[in-house]
N, CA and C atoms as a LAMMPS dump frame, in Angstrom:
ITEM: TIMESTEP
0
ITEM: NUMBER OF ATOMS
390
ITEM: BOX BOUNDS ff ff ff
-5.0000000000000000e+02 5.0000000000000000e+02
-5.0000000000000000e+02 5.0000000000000000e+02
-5.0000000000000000e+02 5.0000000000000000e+02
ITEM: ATOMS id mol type element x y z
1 1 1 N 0.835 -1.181 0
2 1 2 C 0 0 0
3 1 3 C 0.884 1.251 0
4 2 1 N 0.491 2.577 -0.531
5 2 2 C 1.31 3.381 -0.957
6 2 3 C 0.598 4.334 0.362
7 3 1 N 1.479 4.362 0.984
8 3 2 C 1.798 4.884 2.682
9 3 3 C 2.644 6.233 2.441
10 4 1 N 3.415 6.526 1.99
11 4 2 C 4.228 7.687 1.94
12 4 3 C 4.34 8.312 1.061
13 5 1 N 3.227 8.378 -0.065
14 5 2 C 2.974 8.818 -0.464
15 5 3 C 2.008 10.265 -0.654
16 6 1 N 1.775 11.504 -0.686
17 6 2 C 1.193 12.37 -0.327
18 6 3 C -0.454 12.234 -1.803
19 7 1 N -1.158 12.302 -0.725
20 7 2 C -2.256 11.971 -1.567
21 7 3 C -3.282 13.116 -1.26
22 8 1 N -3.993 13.222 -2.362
23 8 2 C -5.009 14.717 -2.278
24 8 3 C -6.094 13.989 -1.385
25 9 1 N -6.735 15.244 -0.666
26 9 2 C -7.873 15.374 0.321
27 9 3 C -8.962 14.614 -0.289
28 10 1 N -9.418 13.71 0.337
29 10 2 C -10.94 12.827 0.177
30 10 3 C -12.026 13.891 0.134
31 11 1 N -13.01 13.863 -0.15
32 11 2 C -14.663 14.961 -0.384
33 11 3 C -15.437 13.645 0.789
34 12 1 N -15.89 14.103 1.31
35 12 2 C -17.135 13.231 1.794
36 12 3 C -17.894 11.704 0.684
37 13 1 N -18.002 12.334 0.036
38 13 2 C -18.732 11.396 -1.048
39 13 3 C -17.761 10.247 -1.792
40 14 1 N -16.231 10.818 -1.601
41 14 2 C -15.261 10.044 -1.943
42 14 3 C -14.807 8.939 -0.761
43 15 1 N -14.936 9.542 0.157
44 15 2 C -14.728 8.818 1.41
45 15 3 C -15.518 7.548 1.741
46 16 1 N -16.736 7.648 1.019
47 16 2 C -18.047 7.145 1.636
48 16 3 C -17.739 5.653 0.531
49 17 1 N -17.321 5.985 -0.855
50 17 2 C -17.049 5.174 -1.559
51 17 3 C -15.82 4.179 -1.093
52 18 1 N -14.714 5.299 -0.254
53 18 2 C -13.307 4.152 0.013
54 18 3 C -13.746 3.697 0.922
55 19 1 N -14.806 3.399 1.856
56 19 2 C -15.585 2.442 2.893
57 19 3 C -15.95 1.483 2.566
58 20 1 N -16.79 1.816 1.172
59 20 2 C -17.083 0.572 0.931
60 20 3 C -16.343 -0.609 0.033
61 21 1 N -15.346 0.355 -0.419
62 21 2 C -13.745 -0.536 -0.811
63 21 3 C -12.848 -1.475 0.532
64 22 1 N -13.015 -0.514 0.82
65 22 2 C -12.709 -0.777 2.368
66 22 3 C -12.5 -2.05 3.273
67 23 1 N -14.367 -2.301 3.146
68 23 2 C -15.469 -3.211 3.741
69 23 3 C -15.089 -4.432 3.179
70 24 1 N -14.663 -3.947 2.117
71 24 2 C -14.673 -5.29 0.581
72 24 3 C -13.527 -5.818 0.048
73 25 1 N -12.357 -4.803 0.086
74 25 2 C -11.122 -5.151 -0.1
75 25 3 C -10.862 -4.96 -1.685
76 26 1 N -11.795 -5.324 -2.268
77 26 2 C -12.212 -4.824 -4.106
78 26 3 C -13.015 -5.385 -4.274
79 27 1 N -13.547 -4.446 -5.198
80 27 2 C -15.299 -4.49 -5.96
81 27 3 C -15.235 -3.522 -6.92
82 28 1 N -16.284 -4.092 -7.895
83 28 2 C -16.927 -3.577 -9.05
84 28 3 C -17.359 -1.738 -9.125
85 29 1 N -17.656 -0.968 -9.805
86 29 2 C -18.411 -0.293 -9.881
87 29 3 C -19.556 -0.711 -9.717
88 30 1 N -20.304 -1.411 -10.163
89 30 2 C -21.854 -1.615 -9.514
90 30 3 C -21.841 -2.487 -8.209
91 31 1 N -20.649 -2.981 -7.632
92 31 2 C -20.643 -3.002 -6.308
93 31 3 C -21.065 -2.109 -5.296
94 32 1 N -20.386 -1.15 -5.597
95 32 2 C -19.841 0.129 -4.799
96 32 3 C -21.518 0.78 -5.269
97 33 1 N -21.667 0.948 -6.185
98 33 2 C -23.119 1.777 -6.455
99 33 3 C -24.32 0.977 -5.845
100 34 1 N -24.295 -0.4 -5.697
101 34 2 C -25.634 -0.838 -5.33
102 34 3 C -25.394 -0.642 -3.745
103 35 1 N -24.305 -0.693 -2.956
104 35 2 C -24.205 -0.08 -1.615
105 35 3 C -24.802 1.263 -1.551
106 36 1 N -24.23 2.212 -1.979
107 36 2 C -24.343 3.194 -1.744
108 36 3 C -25.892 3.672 -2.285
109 37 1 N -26.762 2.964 -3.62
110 37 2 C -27.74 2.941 -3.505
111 37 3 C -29.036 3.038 -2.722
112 38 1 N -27.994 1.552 -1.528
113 38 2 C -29.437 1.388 -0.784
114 38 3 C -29.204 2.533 0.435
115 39 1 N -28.134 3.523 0.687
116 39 2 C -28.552 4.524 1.784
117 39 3 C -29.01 5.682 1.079
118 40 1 N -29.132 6.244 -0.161
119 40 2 C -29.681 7.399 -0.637
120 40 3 C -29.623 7.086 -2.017
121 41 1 N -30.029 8.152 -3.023
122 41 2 C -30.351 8.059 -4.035
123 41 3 C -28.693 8.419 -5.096
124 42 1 N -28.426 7.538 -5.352
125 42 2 C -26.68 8.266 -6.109
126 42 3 C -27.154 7.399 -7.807
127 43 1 N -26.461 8.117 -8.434
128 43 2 C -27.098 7.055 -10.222
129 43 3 C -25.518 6.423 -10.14
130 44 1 N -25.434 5.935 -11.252
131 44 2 C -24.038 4.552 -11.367
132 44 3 C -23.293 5.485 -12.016
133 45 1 N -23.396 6.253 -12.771
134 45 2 C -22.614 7.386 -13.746
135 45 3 C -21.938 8.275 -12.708
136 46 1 N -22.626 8.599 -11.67
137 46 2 C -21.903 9.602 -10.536
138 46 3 C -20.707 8.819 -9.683
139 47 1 N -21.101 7.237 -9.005
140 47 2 C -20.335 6.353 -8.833
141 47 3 C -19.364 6.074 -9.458
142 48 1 N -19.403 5.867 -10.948
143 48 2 C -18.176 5.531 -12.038
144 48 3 C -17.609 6.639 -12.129
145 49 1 N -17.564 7.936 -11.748
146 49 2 C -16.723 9.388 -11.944
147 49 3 C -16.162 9.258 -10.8
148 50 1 N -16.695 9.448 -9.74
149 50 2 C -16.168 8.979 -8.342
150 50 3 C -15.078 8.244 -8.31
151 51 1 N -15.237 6.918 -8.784
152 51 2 C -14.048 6.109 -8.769
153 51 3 C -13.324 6.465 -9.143
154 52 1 N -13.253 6.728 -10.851
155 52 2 C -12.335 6.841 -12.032
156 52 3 C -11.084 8.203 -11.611
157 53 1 N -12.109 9.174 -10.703
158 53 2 C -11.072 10.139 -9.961
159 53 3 C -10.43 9.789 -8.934
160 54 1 N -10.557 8.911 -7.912
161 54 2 C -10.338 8.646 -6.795
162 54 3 C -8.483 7.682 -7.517
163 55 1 N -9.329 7.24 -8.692
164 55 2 C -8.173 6.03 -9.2
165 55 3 C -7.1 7.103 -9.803
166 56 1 N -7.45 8.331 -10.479
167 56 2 C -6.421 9.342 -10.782
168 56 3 C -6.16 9.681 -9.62
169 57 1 N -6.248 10.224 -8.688
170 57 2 C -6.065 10.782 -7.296
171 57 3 C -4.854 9.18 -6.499
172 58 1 N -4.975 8.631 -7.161
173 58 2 C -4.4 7.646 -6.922
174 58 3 C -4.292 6.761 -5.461
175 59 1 N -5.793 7.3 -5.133
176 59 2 C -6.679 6.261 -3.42
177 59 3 C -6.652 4.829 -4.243
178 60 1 N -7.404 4.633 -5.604
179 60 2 C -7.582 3.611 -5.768
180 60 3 C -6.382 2.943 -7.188
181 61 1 N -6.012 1.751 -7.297
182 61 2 C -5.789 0.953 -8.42
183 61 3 C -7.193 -0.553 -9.11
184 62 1 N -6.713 0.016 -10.212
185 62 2 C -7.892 -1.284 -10.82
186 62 3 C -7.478 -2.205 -11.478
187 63 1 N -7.836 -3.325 -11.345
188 63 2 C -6.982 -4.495 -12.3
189 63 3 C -8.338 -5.348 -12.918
190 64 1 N -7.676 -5.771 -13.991
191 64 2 C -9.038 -6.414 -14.987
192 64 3 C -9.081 -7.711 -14.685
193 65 1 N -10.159 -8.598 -14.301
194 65 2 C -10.757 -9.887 -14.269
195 65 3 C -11.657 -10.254 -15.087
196 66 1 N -11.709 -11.825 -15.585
197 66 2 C -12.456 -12.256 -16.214
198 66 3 C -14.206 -11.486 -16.079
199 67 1 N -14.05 -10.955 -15.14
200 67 2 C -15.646 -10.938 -14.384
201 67 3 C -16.109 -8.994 -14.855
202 68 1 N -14.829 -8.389 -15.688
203 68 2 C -14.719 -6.898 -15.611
204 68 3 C -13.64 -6.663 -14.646
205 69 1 N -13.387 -5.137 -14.411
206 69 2 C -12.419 -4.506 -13.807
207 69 3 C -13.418 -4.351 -12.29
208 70 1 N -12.116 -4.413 -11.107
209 70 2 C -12.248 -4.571 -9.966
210 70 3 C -11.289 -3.255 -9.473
211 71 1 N -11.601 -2.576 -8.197
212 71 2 C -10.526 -1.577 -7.806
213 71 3 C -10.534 -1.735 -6.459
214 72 1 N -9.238 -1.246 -5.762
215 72 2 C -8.561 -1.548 -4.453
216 72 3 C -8.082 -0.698 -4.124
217 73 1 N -8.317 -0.622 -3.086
218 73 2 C -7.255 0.978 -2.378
219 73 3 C -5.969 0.265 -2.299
220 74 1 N -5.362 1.86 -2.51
221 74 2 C -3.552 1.707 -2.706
222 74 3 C -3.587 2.127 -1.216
223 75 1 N -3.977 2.459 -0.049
224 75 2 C -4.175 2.904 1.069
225 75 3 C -4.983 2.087 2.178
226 76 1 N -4.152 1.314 3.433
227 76 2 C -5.364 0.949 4.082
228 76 3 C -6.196 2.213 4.734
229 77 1 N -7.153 1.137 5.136
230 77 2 C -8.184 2.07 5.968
231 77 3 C -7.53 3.171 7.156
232 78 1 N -6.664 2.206 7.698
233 78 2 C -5.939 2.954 8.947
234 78 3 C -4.702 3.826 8.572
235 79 1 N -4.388 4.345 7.997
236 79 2 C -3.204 4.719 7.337
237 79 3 C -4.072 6.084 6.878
238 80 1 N -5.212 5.815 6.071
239 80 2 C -6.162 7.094 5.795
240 80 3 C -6.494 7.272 6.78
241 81 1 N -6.69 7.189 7.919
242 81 2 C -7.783 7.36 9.083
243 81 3 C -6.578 8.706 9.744
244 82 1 N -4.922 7.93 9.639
245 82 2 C -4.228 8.468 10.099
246 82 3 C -3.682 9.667 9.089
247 83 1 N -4.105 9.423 8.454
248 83 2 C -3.682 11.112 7.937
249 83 3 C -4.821 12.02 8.088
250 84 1 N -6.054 11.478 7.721
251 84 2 C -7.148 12.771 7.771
252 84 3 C -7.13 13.147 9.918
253 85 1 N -6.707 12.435 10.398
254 85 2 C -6.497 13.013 11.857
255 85 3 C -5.513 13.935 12.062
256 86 1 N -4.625 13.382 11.325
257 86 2 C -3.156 14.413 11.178
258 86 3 C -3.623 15.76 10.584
259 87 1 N -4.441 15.481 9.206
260 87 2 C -4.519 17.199 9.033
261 87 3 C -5.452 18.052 9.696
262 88 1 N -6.601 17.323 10.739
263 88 2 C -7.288 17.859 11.696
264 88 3 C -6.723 18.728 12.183
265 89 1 N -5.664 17.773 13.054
266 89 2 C -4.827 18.011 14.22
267 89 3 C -3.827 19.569 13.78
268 90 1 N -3.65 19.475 12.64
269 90 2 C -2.876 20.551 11.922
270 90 3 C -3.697 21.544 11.825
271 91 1 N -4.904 21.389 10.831
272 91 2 C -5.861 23.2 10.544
273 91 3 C -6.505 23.318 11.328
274 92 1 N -7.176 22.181 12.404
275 92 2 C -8.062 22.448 13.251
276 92 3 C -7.79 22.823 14.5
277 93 1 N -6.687 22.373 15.306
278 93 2 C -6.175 22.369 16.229
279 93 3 C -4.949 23.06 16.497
280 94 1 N -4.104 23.441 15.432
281 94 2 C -2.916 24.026 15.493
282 94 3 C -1.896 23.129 15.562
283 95 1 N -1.87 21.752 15.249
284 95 2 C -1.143 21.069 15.717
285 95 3 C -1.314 20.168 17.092
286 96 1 N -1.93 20.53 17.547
287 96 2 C -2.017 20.159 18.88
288 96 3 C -2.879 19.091 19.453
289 97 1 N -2.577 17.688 19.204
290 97 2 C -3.147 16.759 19.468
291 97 3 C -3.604 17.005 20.889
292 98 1 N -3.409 17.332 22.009
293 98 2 C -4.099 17.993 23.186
294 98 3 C -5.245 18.079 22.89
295 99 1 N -5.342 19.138 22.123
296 99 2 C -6.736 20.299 22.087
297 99 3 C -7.599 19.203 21.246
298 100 1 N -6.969 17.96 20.068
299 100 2 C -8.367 17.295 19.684
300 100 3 C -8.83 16.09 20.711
301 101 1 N -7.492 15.466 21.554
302 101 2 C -8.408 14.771 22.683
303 101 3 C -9.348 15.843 23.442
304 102 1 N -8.716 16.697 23.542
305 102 2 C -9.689 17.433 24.619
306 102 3 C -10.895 18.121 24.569
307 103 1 N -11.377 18.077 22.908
308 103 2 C -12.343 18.257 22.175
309 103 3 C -13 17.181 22.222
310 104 1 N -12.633 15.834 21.966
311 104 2 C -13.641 14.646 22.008
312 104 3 C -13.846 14.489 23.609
313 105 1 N -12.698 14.294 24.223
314 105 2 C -13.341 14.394 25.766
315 105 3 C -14.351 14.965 26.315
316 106 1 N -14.283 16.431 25.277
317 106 2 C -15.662 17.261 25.905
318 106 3 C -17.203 17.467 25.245
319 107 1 N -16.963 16.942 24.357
320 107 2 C -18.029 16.281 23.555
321 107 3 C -19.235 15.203 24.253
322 108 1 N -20.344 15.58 23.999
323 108 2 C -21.477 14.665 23.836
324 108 3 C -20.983 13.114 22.786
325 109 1 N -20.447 13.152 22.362
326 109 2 C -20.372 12.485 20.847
327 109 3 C -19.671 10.855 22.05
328 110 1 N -18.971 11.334 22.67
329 110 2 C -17.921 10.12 23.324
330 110 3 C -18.693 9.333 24.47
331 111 1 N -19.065 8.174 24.112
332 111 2 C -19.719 7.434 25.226
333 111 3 C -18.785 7.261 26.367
334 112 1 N -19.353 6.719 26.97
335 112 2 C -18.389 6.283 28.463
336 112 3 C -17.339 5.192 28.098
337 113 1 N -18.033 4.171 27.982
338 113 2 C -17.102 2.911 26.882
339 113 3 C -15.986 3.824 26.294
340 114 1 N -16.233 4.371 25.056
341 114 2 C -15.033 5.051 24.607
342 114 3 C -14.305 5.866 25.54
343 115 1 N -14.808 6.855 26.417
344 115 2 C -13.522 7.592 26.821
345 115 3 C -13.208 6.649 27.937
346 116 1 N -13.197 5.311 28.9
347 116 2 C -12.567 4.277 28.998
348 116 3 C -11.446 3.552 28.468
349 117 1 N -11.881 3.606 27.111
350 117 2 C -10.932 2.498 26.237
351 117 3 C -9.943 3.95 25.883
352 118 1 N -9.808 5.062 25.374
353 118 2 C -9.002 5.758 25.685
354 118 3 C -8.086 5.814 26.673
355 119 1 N -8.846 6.15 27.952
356 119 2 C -7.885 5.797 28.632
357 119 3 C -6.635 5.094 29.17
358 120 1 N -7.614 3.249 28.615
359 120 2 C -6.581 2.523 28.414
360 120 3 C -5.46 2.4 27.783
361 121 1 N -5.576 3.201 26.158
362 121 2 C -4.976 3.476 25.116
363 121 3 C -3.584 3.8 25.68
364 122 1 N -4.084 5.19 26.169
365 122 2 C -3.141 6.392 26.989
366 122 3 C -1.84 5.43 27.975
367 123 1 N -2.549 4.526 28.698
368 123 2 C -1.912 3.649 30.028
369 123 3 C -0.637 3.302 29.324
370 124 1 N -1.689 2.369 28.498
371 124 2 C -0.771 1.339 27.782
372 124 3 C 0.814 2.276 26.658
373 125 1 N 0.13 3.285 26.294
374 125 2 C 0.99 3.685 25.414
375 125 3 C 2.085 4.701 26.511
376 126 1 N 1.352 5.17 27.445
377 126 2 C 2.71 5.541 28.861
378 126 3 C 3.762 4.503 29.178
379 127 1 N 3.056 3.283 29.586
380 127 2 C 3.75 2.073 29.998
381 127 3 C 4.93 1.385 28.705
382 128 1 N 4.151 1.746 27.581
383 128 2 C 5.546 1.059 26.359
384 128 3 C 6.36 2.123 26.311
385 129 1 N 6.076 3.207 26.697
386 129 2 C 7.11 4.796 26.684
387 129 3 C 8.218 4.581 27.572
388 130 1 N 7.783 3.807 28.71
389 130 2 C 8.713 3.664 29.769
390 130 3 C 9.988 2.975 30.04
C-alpha cells in the first residue's frame, strides 16, 4: 500500500465510496453503487466518476478480471484514518493533538465505553514509553 505517499484530500462522497472498498477489499463499480444505492439516491454514472477520480487521485488501483475490472485501495483504511487526523490536528487544532483529545473528551459524541478504552490506550501507550 502506498503509505508515503502524499495523496489529495478525500470529499465526503469520496470517502463514503473508500468504505465501501474498504469493507470489501475490491469491488466492481456496480458493487460500490448498489451499496451506496441502498442509503440514498446516487445514479451509477456519478459512482463511475467517483471512482475513475479517486483512481487518478491515486486512493484507488484497478486491475481487470475475467468478471470486468475490480478496484482496491492503494491505502489501508488505517493509514487514511491516520492522515485525515493528522490534518485535523494541523488546521483544526494548530497542531495540537491535546486540544483534539480534549475536544472529544468534551463532547457529547464520546460514550463512556469510549472515553474508557481511551484511557486505556493512553496507560498502555505511557507504559511502552517507559
Amino acid at each position: 500500500m502506498a503509505r508515503d505517499v502524499e495523496l489529495p484530500a478525500l470529499s465526503e462522497a469520496q470517502l463514503e465510496i473508500m468504505n465501501v472498498i474498504w469493507d470489501r477489499e475490491a469491488c466492481a463499480v456496480a458493487d460500490v453503487w448498489k451499496v451506496l444505492a441502498e442509503r440514498r439516491g446516487v445514479s451509477r454514472n456519478t459512482v463511475h466518476t467517483l471512482i475513475a477520480r479517486l483512481e487518478e487521485k491515486g486512493w484507488l488501483a484497478r486491475r481487470e478480471t475475467s468478471g470486468g475490472l475490480l478496484y482496491a485501495a492503494t491505502v489501508s483504511r488505517a493509514d487514511a484514518q491516520q492522515r485525515l487526523v493528522q490534518k485535523v490536528v494541523e488546521t483544526v487544532f494548530g497542531g495540537s493533538a491535546e486540544g483534539l483529545v480534549l475536544a472529544l473528551l468534551g463532547s457529547d459524541a464520546l460514550s463512556k465505553a469510549e472515553a474508557d478504552r481511551i484511557r486505556q490506550i493512553i496507560a498502555q501507550a505511557k507504559r511502552s514509553k517507559s
